[in-house]
C-alpha positions in Angstrom: 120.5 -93.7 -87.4 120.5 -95.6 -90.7 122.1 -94.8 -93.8 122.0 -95.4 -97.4 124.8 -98.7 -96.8 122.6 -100.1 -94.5 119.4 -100.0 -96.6 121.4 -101.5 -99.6 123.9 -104.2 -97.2 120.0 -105.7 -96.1 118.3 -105.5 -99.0 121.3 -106.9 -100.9 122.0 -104.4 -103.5 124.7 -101.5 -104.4 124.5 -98.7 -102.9 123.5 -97.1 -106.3 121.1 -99.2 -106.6 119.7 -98.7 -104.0 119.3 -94.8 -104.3 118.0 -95.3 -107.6 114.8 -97.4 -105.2 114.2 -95.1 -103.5 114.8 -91.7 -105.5 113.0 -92.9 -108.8 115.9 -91.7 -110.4 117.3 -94.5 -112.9 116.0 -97.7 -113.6 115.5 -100.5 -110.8 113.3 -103.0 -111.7 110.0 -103.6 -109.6 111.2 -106.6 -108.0 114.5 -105.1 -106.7 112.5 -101.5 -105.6 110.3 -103.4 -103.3 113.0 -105.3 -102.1 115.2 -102.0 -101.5 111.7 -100.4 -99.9 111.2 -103.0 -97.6 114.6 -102.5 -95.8 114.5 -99.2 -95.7 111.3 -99.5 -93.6 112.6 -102.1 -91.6 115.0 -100.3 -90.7 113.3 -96.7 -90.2 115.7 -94.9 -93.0 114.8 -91.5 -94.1 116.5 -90.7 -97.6 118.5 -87.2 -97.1 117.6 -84.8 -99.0 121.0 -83.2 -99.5 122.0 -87.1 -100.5 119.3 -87.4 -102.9 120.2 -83.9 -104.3 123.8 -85.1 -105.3 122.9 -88.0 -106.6 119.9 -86.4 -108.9 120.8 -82.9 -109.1 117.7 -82.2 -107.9 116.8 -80.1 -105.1 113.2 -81.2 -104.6 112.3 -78.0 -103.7 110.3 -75.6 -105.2 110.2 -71.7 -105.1 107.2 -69.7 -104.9 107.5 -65.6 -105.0 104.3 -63.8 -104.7 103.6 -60.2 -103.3 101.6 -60.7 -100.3 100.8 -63.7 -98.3 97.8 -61.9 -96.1 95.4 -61.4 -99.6 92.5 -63.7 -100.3 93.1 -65.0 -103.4 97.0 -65.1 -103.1 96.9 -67.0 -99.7 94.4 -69.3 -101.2 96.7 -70.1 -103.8 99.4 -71.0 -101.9 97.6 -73.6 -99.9 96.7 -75.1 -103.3 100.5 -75.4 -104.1 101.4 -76.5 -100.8 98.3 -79.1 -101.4 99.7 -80.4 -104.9 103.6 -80.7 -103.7 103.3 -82.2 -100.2 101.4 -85.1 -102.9 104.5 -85.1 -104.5 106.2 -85.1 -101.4 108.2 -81.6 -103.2 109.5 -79.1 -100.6 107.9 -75.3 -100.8 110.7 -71.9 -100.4 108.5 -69.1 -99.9 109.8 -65.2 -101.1 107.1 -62.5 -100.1 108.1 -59.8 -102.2 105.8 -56.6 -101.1 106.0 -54.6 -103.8 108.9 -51.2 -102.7 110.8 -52.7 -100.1 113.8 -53.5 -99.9 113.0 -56.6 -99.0 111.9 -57.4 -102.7 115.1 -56.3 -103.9 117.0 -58.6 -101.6 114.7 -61.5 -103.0 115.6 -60.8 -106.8 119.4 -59.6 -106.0 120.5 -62.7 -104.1 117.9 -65.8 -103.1 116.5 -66.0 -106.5 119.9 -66.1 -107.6 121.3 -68.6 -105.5 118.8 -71.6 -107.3 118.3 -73.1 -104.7 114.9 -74.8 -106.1 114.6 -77.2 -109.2 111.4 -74.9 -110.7 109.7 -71.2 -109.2 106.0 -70.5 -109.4 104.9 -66.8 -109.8 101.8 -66.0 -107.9 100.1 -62.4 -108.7 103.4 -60.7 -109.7 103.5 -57.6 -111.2 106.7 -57.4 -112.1 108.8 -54.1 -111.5 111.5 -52.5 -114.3 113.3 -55.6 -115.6 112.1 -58.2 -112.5 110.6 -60.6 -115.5 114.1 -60.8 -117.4 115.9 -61.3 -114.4 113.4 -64.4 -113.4 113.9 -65.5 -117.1 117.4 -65.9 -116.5 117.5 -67.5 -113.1 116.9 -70.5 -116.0 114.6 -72.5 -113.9 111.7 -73.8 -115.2 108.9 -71.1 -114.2 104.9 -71.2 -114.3 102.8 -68.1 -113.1 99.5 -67.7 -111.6 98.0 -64.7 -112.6 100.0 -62.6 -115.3 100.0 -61.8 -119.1 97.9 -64.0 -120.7 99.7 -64.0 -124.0 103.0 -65.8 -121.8 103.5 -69.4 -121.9 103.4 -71.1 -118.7 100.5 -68.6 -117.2 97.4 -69.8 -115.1 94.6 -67.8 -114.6 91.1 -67.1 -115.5 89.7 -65.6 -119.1 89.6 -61.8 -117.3 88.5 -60.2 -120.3 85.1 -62.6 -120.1 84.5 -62.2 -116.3 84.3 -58.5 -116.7 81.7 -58.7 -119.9 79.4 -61.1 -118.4 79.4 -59.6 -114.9 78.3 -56.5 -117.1 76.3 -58.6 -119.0 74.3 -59.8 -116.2 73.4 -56.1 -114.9 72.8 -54.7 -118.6 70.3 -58.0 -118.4 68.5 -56.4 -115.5 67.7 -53.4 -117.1 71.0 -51.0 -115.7 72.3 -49.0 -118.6 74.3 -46.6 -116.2 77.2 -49.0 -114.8 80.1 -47.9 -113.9 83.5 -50.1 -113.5 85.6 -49.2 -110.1 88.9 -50.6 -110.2 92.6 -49.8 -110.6 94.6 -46.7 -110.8 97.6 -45.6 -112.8 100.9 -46.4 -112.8 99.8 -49.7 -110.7 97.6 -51.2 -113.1 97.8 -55.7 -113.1 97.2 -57.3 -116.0 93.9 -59.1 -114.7 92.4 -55.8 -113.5 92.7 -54.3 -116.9 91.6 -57.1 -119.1 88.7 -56.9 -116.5 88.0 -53.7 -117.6 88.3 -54.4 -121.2 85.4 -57.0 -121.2 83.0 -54.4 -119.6 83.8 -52.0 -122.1 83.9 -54.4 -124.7 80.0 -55.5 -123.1 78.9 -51.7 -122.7 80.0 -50.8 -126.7 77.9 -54.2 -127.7 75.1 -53.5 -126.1 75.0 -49.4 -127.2 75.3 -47.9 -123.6 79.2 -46.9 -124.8 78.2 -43.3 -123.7 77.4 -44.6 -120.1 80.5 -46.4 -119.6 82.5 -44.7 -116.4 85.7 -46.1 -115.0 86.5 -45.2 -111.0 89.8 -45.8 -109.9 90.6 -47.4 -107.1 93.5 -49.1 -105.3 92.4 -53.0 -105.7 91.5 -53.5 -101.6 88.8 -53.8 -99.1 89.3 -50.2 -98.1 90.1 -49.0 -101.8 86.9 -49.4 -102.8 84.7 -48.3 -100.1 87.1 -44.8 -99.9 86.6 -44.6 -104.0 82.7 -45.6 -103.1 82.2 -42.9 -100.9 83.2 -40.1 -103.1 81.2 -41.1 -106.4 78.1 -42.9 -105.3 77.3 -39.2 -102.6 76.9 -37.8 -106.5 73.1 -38.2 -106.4 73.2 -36.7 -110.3 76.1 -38.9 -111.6 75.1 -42.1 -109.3 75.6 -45.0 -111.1 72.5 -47.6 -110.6 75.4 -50.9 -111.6 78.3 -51.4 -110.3 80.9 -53.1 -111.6 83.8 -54.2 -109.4 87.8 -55.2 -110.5 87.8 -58.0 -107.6 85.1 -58.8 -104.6 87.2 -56.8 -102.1 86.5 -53.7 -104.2 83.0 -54.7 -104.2 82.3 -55.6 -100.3 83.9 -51.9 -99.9 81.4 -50.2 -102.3 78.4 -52.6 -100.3 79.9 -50.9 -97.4 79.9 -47.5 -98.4 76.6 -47.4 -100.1 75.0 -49.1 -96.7 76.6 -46.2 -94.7 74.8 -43.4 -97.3 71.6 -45.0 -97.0 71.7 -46.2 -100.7 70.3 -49.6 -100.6 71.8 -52.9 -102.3 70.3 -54.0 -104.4 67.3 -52.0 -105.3 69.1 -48.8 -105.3 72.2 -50.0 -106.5 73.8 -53.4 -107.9 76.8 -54.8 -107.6 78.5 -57.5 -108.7 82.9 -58.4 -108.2 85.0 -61.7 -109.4 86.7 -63.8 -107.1 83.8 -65.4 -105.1 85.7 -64.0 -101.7 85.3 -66.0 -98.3 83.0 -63.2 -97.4 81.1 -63.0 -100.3 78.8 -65.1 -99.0 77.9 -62.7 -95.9 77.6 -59.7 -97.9 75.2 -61.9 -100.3 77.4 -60.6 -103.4 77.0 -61.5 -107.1 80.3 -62.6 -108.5 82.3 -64.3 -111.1 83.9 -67.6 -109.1 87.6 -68.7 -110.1 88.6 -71.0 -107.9 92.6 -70.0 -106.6 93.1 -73.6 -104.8 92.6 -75.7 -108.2 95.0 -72.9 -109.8 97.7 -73.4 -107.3 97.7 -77.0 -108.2 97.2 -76.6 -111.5 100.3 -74.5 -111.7 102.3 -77.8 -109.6 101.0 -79.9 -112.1 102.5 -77.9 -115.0 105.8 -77.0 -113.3 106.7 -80.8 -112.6 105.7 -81.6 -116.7 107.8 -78.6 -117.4 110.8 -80.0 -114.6 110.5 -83.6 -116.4 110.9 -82.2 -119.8 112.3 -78.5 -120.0 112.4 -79.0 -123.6 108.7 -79.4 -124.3 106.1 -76.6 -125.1 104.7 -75.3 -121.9 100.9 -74.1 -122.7 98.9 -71.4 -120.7 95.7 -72.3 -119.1 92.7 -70.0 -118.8 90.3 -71.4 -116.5 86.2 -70.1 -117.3 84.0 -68.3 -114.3 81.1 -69.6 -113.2 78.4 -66.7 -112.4 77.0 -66.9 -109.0 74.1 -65.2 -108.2 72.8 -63.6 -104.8 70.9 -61.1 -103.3 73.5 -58.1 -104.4 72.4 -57.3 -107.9 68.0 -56.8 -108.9 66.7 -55.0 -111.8 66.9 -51.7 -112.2 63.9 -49.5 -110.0 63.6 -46.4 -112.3 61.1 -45.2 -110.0 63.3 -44.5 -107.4 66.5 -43.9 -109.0 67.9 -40.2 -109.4 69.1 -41.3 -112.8 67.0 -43.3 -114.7 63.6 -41.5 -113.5 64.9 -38.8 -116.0 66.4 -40.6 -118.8 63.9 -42.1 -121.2 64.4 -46.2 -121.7 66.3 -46.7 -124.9 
């Protein structure tokens, strides 16, 4: 097998220089690069990466911790990072951190700590006790996908305005009784709140305060079609709107409402935010983000942040487009225990 010497004894040049070539580390000029290029495809050379790392101090590897690989969104994610580094030809390190295992604290007690990556990318962590110091002082460049808004460095969408204008659009339609269904104390995330926050923010504006009704749930499939199946068989409290934290929560209630005979949409809407794989086959309303394009997004930023560590990182709030299908409908106050008895405002 070739080495470095033999790349740089054909193409004439130092060793040095010839790293430089190939590692884009250091000036070579165009002429010699080419030249250094040339022989090390002649003669089939792979550049080491445990070489290149010693000369650059560079691992070309990048960390990514996140706290589930089998969710949606999160796994959709990750396939946009991969995407955006095998581009930069960048190696991926993978942590699955599932929230109360012990597992997680191995991740933050020893790999994290070992550095072995040049930047880390935070996908959907909520951190636990002091897990977002501790990341802080790994002192590695750090972007997140999904987080606190007000942190530099953090990609997601405006939350706050997916959760008023999915209200919006039902309050458009008529629905005055909407309720929101999604999260549950202590385990609250930061996009699930600020979620909740724009439809309360849309039900104050538009005078229905009295009507607002949060349901908590736990933010799954089967969280919200268990929370779904206790509130919506309350024929005299039945919401005719539904508001739902993510589309998983939403495909749930669909579920639940289809297996107590209350029909979607013309006995009850429903609308979620992610724009799910399935949403599609359940023909639900949503709020899209796109995850892939906010997995590369967050490579993009990273590398910047890698180049120049010194340099204001910015956060990036991405909008939501509203997609409508056959899951939301104006309200029927004909049929609906509710609004049959309450007189239009």
């Amino acid at each position: 097998m070739s080495g470095i010497s033999d790349v740089a004894r054909l193409a004439g040049v130092s060793k040095a220089t010839a790293s430089r070539a190939l590692t884009g580390n250091g000036y070579v000029s165009a002429e010699t690069r080419a030249k250094v290029q040339d022989a090390a495809r002649a003669l089939d050379y792979v550049a080491s990466s445990n070489a290149a790392s010693l000369v650059t101090g560079r691992t070309r590897n990048i960390g990514v911790i996140m706290p589930s690989v089998t969710r949606w969104f999160l796994a959709e994610v990750l396939e946009g990072i991969q995407d955006a580094l095998l581009d930069h030809g960048l190696d991926l390190t993978l942590y699955d951190s599932r929230p109360g295992t012990t597992g997680r604290a191995r991740i933050f007690d020893d790999f994290l700590a070992r550095k072995r990556f040049d930047g880390l990318i935070a996908v959907g962590l909520e951190p636990q006790d002091n897990e977002i110091e501790r990341l802080q002082a790994i002192d590695r460049p750090m972007i997140s996908v999904v987080g606190d808004a007000n942190d530099p460095g953090t990609i997601s969408i405006d939350d706050r305005d997916a959760g008023r204008r999915a209200t919006e659009h039902l309050i458009g339609l008529g629905h005055r009784h909407i309720a929101f269904i999604g999260g549950t104390e202590p385990h609250w995330a930061h996009w699930d709140r600020r979620r909740l926050e724009g439809y309360m923010s849309a039900m104050a504006d538009a005078g229905l305060a009295e009507y607002a009704r949060h349901i908590e749930c736990d933010i799954t499939l089967p969280g919200g079609y268990a929370a779904s199946v206790d509130f919506l068989g309350d024929t005299k409290r039945r919401p005719t709107g539904l508001v739902c934290a993510c589309d998983e929560v939403a495909i749930g209630a669909i579920i639940a409402a289809r297996r107590l005979g209350i029909q979607v949409p013309s006995d009850l809407s429903v609308v979620g935010v992610d724009d799910h794989e399935f949403a599609d086959v359940f023909s639900l309303t949503t709020l899209a983000q796109l995850p892939r394009e906010q997995g590369m997004t967050a490579v993009e930023l990273l590398l910047r942040h890698i180049a120049d560590p010194s340099a204001p990182v910015p956060s990036v709030a991405l909008p939501a487009r509203l997609i409508v299908r056959s899951s939301t409908g104006p309200v029927d106050r004909a049929s609906s225990a509710i609004e049959a008895g309450t007189r239009p405002r």
